[in-house]
N, C-alpha and C positions, 0 to 999 in steps of 0.2 A: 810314639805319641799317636791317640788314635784321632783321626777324624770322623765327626759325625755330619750326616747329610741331609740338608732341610728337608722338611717338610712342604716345602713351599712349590705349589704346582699350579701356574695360572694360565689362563689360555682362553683369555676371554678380548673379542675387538669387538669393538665400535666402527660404525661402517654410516657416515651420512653424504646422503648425494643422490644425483637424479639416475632416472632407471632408461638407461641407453636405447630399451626395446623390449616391445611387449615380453611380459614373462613367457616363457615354454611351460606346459602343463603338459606331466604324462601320471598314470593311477600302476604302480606294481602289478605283481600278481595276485600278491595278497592282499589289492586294493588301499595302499597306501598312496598318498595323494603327495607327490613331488613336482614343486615347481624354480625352475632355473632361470635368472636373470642376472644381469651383470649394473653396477651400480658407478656411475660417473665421479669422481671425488676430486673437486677442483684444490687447489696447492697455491697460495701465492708467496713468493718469499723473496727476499732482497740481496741482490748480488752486487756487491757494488753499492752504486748510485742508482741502480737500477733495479726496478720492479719486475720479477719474471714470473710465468705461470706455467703447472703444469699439471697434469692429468693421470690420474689411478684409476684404470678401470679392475675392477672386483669382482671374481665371481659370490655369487649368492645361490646358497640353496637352499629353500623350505620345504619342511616335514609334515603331514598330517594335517593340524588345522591351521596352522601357518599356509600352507601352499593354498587350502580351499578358501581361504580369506582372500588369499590374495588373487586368487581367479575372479574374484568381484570387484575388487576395488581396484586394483593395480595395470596399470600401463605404461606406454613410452612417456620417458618427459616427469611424473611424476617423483615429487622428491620424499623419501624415506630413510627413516633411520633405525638402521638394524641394529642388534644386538645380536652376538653367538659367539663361536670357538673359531678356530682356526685348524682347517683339516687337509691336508695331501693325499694326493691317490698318487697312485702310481701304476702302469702299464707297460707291454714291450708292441709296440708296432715294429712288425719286419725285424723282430731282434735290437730293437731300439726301445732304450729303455725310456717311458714320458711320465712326467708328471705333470698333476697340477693342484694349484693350490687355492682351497676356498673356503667362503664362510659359511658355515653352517648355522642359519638361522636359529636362534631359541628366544628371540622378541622380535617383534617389528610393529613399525607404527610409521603409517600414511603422513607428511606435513607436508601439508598447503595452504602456504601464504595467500595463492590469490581466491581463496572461497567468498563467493561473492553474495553476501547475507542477503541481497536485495535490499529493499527503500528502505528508512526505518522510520516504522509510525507512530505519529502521535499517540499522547496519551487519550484524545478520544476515539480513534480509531479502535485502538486496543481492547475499552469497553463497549465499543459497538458489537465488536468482533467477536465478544466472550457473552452478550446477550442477546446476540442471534444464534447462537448454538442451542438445540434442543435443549430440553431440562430432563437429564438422564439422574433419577428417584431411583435411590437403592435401596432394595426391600430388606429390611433387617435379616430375615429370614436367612437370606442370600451370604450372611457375614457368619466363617465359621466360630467365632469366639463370642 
């Protein structure tokens, strides 16, 4: 009898949690923009009668404009949520063979709860606000259709 072998090849994590410490940022040679940080992923779950906690730290690594995004926006403490693959390297130090294993960035997006909007103004402030702005007249001229 013969067996056939899926097709089925996936290798895609989700990675959400705070970033332990400013990202590292280095540029290739061939000026490709890579940046490495490790991502905090708290765990609570019930043993017992009891509630315990526990901790995943993850490396992460961005590509190209992944890494250059994130040389702007990104720091310690900040919580993110990646999307990528799951990739191992592997090396020999001293005849010792090491690996490791991490995510290769191919989404990310900044989330933070505490953005702090400022006051929120009335509805006459608001028209105050939008009739003291210059009166910027667009000359038809200027529109290419």
């Amino acid at each position: 009898m013969e067996t056939t072998k899926s097709n089925l090849n996936v290798n895609t994590a989700y990675i959400g949690g705070h970033i332990t410490a400013d990202p590292e940022y280095k540029t290739t040679g061939g000026g490709i923009a890579i940046a490495n940080m490790t991502v905090a992923v708290n765990r609570s779950y019930k043993s017992g009668e009891e509630w315990k906690k526990e901790v995943e730290f993850v490396r992460i690594k961005l590509f190209g404009k992944f890494a250059d995004t994130a040389k702007g926006i990104l720091s310690k403490g900040d919580t993110v949520l990646i999307t990528g693959r799951i990739h191992t390297s592997s090396w020999e130090d001293n005849g010792v063979k090491k690996y490791m294993t991490e995510i290769i960035a191919e989404n990310m997006q900044k989330v933070d709860p505490k953005i702090d909007l400022g006051p929120k103004k009335d509805k006459e402030e608001e028209i105050e606000a939008v009739e003291d702005e210059p009166d910027n007249k667009i000359d038809t001229k200027d529109i290419p259709f």
